[in-house]
The first five atom37 places (N, CA, C, CB, O) and aatype in JSON, in Angstrom:
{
  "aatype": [20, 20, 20, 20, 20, 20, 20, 20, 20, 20, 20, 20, 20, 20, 20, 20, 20, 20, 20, 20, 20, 20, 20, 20, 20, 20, 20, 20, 20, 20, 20, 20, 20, 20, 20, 20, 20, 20, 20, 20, 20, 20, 20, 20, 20, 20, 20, 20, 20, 20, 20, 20, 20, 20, 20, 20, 20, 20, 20, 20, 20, 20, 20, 20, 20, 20, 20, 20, 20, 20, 20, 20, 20, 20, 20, 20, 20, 20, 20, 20, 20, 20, 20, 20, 20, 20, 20, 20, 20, 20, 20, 20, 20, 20, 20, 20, 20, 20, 20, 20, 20, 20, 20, 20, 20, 20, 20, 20, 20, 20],
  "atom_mask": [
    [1, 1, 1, 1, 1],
    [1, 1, 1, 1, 1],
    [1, 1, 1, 1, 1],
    [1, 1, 1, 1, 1],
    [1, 1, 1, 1, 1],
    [1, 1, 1, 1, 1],
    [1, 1, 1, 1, 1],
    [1, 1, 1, 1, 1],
    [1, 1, 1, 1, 1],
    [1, 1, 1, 1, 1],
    [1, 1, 1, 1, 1],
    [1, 1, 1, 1, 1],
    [1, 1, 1, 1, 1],
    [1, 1, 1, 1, 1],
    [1, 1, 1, 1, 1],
    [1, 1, 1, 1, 1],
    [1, 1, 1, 1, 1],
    [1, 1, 1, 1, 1],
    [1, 1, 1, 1, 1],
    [1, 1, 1, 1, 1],
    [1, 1, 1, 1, 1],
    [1, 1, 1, 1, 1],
    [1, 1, 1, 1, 1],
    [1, 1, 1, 1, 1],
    [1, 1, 1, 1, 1],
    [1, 1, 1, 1, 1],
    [1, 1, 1, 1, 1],
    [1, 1, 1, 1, 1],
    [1, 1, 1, 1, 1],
    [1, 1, 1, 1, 1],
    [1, 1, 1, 1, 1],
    [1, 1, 1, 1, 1],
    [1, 1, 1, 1, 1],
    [1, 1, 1, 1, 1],
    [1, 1, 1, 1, 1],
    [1, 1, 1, 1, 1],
    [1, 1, 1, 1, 1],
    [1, 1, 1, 1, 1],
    [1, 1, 1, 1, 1],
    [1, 1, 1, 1, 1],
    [1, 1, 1, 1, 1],
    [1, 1, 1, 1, 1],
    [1, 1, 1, 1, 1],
    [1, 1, 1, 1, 1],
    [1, 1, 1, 1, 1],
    [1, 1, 1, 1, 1],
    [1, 1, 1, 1, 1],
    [1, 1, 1, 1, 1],
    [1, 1, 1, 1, 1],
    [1, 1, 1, 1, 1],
    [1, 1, 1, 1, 1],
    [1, 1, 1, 1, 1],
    [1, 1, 1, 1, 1],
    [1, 1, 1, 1, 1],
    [1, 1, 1, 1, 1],
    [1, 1, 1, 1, 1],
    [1, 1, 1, 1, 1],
    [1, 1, 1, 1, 1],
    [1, 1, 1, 1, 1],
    [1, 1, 1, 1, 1],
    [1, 1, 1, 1, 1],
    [1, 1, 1, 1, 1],
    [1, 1, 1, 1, 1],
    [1, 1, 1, 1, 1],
    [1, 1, 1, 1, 1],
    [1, 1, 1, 1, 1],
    [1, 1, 1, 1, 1],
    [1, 1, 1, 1, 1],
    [1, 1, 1, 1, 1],
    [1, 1, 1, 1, 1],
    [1, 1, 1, 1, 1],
    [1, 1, 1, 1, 1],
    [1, 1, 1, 1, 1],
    [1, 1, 1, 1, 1],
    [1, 1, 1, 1, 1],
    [1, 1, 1, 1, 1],
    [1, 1, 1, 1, 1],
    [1, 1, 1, 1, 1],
    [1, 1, 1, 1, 1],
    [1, 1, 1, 1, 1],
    [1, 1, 1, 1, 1],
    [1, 1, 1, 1, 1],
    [1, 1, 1, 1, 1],
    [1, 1, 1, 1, 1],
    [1, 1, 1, 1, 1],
    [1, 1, 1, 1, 1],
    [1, 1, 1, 1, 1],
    [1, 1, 1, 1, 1],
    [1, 1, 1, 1, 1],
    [1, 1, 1, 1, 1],
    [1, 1, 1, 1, 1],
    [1, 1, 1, 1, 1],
    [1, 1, 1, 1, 1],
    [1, 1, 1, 1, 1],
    [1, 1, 1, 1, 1],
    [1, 1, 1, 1, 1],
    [1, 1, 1, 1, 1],
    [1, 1, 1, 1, 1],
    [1, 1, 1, 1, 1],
    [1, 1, 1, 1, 1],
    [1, 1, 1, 1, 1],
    [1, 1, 1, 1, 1],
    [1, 1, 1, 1, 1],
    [1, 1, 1, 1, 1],
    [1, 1, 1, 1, 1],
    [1, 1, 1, 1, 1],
    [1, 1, 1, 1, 1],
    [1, 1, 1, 1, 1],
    [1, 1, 1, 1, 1],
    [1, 1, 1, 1, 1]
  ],
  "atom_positions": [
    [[59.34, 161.5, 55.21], [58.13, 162.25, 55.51], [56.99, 161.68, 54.65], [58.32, 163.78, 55.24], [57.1, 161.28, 53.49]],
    [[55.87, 161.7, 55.42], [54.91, 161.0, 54.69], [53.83, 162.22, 53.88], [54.09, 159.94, 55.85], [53.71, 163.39, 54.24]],
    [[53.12, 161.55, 52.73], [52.69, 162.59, 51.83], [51.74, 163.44, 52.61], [52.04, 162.03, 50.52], [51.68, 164.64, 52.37]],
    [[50.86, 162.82, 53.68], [50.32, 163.72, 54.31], [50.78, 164.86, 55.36], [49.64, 163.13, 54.7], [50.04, 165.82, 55.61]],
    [[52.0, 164.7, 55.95], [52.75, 165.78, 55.94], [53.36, 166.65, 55.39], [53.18, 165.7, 56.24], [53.82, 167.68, 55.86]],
    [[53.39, 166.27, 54.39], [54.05, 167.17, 53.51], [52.9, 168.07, 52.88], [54.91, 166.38, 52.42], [53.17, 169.26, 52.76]],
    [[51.85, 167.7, 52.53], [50.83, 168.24, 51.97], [49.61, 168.12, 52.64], [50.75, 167.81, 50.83], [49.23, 167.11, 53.24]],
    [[48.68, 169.69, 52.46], [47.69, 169.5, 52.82], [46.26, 169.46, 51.82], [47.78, 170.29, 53.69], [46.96, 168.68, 51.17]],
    [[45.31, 169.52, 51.29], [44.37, 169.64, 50.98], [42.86, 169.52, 51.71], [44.62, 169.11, 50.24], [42.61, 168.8, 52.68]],
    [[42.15, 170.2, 51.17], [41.06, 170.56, 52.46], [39.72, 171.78, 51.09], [42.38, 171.99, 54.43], [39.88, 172.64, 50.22]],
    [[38.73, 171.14, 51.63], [37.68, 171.99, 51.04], [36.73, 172.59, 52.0], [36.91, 171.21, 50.08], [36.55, 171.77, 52.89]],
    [[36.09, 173.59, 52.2], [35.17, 174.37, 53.3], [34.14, 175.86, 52.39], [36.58, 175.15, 54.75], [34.46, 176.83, 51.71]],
    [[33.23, 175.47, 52.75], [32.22, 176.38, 52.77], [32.58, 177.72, 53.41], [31.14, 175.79, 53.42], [32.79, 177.84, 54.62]],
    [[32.64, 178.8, 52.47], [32.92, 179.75, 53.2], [31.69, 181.11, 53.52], [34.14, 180.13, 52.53], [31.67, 181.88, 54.48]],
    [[30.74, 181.05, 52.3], [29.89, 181.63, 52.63], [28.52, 181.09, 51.91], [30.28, 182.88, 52.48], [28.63, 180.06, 51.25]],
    [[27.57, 181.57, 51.99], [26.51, 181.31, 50.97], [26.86, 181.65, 49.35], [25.27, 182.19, 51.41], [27.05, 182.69, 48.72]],
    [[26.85, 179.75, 48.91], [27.47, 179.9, 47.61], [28.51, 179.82, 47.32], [27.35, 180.71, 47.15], [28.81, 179.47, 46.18]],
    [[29.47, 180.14, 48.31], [31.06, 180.11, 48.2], [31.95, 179.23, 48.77], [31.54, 181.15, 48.62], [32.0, 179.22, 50.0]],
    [[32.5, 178.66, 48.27], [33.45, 177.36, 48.28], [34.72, 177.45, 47.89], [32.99, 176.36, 47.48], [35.08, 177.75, 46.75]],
    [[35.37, 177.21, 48.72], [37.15, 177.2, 48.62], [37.92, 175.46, 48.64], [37.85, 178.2, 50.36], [37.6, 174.57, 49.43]],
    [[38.83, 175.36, 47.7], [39.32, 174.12, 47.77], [40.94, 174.28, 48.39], [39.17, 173.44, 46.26], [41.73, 174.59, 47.49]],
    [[41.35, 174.18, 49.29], [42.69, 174.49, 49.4], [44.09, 173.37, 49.47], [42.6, 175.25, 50.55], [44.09, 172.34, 50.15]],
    [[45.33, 173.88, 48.52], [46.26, 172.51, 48.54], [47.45, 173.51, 48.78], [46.34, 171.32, 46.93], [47.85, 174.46, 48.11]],
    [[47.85, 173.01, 49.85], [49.4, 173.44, 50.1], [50.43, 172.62, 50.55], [49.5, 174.39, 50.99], [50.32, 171.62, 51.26]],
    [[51.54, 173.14, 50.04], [53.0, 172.13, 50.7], [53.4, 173.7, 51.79], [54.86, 171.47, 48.91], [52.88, 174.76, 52.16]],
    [[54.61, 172.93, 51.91], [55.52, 174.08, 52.86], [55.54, 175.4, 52.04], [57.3, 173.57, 53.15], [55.49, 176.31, 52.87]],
    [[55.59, 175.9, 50.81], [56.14, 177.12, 50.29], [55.37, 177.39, 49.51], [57.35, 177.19, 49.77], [55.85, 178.29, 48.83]],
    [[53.72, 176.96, 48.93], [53.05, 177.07, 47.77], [51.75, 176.59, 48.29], [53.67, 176.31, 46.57], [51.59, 175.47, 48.78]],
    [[50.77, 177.52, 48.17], [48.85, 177.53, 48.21], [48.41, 177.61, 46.79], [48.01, 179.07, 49.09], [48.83, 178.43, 45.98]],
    [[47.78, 176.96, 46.64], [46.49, 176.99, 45.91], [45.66, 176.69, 46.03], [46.32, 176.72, 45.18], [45.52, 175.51, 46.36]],
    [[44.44, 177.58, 45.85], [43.04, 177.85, 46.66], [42.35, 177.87, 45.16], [42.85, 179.56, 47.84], [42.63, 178.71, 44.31]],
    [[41.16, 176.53, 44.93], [39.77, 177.05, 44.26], [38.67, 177.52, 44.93], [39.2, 176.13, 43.56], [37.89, 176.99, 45.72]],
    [[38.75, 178.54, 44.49], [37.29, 179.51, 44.62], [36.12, 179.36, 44.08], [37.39, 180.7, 44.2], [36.11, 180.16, 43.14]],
    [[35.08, 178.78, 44.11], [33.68, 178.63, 43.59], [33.08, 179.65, 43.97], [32.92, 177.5, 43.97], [33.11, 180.05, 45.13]],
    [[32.43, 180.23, 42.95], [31.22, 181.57, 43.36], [30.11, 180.92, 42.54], [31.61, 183.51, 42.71], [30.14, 180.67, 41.34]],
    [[28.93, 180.64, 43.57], [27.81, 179.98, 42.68], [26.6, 180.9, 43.05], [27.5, 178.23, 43.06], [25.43, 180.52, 42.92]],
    [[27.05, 182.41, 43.62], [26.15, 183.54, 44.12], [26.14, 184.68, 42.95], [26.76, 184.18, 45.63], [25.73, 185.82, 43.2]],
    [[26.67, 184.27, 41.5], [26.11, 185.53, 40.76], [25.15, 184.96, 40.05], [27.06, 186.37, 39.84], [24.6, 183.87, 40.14]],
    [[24.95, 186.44, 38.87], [26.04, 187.51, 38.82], [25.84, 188.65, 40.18], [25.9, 188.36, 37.19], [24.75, 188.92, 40.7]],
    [[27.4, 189.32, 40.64], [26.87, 189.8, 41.26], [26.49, 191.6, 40.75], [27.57, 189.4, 42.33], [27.07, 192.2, 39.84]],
    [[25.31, 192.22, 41.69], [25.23, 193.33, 41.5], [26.42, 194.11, 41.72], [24.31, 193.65, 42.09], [26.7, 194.94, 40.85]],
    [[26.96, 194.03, 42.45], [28.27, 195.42, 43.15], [29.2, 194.37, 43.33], [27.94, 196.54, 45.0], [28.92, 193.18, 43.46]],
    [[30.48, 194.99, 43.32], [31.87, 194.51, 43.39], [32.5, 194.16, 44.96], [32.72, 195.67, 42.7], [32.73, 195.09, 45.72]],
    [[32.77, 192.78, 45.37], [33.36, 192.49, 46.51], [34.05, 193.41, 47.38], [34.08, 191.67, 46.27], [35.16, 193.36, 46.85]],
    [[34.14, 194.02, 48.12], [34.76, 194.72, 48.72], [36.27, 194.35, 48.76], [34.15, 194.8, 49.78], [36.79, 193.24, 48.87]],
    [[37.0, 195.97, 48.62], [38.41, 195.6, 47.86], [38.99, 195.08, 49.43], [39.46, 197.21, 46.86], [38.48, 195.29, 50.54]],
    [[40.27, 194.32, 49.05], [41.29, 193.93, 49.92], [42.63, 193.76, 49.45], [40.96, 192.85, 50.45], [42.88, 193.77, 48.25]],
    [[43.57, 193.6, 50.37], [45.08, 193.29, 50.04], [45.62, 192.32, 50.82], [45.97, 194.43, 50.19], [45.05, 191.99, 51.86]],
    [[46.59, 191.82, 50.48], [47.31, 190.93, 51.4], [48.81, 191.02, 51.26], [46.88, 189.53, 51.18], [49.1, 191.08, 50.07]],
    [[49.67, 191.04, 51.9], [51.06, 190.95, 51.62], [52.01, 189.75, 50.77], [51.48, 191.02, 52.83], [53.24, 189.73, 50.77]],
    [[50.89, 188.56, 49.89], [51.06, 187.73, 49.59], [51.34, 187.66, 48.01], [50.25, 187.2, 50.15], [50.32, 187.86, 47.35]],
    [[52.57, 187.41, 47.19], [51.83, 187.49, 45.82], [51.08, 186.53, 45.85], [52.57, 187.44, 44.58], [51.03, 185.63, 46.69]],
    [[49.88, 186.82, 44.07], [49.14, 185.83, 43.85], [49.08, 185.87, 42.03], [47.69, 186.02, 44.75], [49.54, 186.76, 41.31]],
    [[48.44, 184.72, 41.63], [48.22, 184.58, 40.22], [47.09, 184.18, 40.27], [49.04, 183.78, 39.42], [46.94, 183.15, 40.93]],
    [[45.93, 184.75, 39.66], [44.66, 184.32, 39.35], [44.45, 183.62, 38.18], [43.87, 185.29, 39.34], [44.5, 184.45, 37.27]],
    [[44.17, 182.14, 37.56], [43.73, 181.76, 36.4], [42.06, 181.51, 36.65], [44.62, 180.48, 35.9], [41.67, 181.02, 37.71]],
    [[41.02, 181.94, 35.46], [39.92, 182.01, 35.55], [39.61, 180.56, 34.81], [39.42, 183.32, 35.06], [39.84, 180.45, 33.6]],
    [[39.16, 179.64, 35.44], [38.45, 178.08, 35.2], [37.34, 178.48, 34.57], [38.01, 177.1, 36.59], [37.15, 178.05, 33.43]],
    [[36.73, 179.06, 34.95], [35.3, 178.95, 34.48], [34.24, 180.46, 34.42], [34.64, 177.84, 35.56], [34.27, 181.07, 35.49]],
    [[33.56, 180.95, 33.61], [33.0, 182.06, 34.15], [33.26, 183.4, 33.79], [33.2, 182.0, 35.25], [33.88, 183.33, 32.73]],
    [[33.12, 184.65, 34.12], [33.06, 185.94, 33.56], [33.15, 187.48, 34.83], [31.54, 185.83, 32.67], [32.27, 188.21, 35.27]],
    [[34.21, 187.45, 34.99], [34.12, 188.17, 35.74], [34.73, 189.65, 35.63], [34.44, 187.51, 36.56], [35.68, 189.76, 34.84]],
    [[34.3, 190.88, 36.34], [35.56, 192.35, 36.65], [36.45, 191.47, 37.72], [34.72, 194.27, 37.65], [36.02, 190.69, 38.56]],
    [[37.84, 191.84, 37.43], [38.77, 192.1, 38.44], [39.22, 193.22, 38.45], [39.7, 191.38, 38.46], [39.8, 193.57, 37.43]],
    [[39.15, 194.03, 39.4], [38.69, 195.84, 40.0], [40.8, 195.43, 41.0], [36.09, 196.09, 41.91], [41.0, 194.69, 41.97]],
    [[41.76, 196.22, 40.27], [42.98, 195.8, 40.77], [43.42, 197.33, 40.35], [43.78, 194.3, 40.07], [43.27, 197.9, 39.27]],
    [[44.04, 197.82, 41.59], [44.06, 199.43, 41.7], [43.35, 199.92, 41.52], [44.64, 200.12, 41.19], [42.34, 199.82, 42.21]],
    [[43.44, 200.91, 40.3], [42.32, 201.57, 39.38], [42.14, 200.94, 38.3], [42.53, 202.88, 38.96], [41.45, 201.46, 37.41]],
    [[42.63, 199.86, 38.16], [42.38, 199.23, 36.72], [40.89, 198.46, 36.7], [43.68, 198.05, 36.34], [40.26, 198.62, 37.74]],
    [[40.39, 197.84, 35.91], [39.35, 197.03, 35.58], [39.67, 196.26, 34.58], [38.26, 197.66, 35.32], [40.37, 196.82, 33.73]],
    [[39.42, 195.21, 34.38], [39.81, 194.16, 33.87], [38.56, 192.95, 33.34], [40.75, 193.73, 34.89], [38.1, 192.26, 34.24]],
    [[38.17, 192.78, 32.28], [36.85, 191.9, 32.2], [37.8, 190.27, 31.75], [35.43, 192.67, 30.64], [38.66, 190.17, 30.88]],
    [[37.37, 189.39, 32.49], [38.17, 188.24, 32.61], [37.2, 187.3, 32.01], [38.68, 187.88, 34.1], [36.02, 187.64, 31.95]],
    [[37.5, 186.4, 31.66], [36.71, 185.14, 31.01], [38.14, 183.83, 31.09], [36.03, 185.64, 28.94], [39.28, 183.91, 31.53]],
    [[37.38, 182.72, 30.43], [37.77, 181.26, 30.86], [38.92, 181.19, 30.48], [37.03, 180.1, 30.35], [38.8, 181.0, 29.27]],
    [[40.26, 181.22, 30.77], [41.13, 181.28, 30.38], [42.12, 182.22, 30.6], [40.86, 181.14, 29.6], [43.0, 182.2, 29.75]],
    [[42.21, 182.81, 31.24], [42.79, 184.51, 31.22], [43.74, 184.19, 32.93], [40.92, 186.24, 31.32], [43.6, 183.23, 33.69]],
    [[44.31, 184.96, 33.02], [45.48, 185.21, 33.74], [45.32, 186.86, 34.41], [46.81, 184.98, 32.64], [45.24, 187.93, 33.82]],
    [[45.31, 186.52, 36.09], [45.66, 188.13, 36.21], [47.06, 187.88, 37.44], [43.93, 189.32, 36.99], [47.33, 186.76, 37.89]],
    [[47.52, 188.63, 37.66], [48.7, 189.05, 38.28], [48.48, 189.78, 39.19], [49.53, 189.6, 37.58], [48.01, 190.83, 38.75]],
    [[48.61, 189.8, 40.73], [48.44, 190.5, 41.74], [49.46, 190.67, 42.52], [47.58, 190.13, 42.34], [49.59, 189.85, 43.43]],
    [[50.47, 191.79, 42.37], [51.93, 192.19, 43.26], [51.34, 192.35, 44.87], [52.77, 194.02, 42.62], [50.29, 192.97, 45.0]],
    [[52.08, 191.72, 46.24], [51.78, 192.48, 47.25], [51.41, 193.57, 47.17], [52.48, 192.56, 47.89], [51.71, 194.39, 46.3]],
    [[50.57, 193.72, 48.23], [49.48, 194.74, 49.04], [48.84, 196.06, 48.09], [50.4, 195.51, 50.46], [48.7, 197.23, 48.44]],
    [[48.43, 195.27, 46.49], [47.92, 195.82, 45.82], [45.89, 195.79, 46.45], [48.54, 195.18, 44.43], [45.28, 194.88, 47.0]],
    [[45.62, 196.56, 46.22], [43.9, 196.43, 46.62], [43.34, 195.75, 45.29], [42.97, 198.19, 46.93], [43.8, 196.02, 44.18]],
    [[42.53, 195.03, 45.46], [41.93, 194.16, 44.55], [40.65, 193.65, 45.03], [42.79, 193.09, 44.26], [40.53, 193.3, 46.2]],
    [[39.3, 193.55, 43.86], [37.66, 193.21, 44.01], [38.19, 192.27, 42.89], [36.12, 194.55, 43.7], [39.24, 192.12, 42.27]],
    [[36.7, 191.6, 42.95], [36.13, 191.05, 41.94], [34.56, 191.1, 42.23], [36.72, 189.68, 41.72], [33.99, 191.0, 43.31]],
    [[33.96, 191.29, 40.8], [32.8, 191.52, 40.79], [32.24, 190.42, 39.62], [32.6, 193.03, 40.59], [32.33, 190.7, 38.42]],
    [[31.51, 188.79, 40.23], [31.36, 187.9, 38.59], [30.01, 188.4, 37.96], [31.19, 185.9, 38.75], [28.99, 188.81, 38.51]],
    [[30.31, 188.23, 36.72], [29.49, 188.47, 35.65], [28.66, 187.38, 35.79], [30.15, 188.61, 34.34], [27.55, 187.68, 36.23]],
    [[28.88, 185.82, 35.48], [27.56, 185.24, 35.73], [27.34, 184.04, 36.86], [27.13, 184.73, 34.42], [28.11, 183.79, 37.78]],
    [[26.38, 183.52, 36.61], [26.19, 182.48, 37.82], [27.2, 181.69, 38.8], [25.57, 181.49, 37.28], [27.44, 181.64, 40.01]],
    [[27.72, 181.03, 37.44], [29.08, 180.6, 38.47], [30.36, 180.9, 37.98], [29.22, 179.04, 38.75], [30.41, 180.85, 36.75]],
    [[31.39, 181.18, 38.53], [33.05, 181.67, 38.44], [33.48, 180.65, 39.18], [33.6, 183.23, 39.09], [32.9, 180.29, 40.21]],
    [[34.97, 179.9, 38.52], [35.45, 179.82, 39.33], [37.12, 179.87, 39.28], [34.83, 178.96, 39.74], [37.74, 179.64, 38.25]],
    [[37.5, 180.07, 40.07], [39.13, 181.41, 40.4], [40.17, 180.27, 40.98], [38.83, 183.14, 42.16], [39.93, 180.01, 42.15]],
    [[41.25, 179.56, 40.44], [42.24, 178.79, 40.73], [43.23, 179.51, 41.13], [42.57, 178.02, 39.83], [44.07, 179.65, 40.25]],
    [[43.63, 180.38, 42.75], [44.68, 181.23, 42.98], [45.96, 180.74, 43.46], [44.28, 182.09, 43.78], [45.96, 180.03, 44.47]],
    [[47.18, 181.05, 42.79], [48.24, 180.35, 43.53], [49.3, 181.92, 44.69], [49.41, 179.36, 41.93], [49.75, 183.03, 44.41]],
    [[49.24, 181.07, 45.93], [49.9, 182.31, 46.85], [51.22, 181.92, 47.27], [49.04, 182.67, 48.25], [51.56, 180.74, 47.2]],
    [[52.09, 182.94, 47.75], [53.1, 183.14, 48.17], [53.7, 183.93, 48.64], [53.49, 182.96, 47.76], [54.11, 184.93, 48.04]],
    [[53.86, 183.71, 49.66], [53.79, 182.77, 50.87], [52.3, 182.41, 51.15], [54.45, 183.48, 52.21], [51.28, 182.97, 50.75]],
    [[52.46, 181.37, 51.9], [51.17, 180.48, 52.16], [50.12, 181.23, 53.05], [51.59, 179.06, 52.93], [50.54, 181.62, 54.15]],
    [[48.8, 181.48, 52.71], [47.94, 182.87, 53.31], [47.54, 181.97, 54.39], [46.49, 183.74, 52.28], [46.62, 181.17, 54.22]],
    [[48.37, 182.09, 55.86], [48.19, 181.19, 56.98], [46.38, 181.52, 57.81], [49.73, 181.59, 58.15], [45.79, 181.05, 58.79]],
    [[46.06, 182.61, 56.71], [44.85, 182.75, 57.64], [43.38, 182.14, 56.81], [44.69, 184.55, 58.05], [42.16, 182.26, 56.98]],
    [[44.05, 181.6, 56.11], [42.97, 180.6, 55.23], [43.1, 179.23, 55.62], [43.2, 180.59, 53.59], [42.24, 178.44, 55.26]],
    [[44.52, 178.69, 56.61], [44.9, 177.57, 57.17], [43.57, 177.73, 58.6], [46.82, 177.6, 57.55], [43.49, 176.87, 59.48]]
  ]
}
């Protein structure tokens, strides 16, 4: 099998300001997230997915709003997200950016 089957990588504009880098094999995503739209005023609107995930913070200052918890994150930090927990993020400054690893592979980001 050749490496490009086996693996994908791919970068796309997803909104104003927002940029996703995505690398997956068969059993493992990881998605960079660029937010170059703060800080923001109000917190992303929460969501879930049936996917675990691990958030490491690259760059930046952000709330991660995970249940009822709140969480103030900076460069370096680690958060933990169990399936179909509800989860925001709200960044503190200009730019964040969010290195997420999923599992199973979030086919709707393919």
């Amino acid at each position: 099998m050749t490496q490009e089957k086996e693996s994908h990588i791919f970068s796309e504009n997803i909104s104003p300001g927002r940029d996703r880098t995505i690398a997956h094999l068969e059993n493992l995503m990881v998605v960079v997230f660029d937010f170059n739209d703060g800080p923001m005023k109000y917190p992303d609107p929460f969501h879930s997915h049936p996917h675990e995930q691990i958030t490491y913070v690259a760059e930046g200052e952000l709330l991660f709003l995970k249940g009822t918890e709140e969480h103030h994150l900076s460069r370096g930090d680690l958060m933990i997200i169990p399936p179909g927990i509800p989860h925001a993020i709200q960044t503190l400054t200009s730019h964040v950016r969010l290195v997420d690893s999923f599992n199973p592979l979030r086919q709707d980001f393919l």
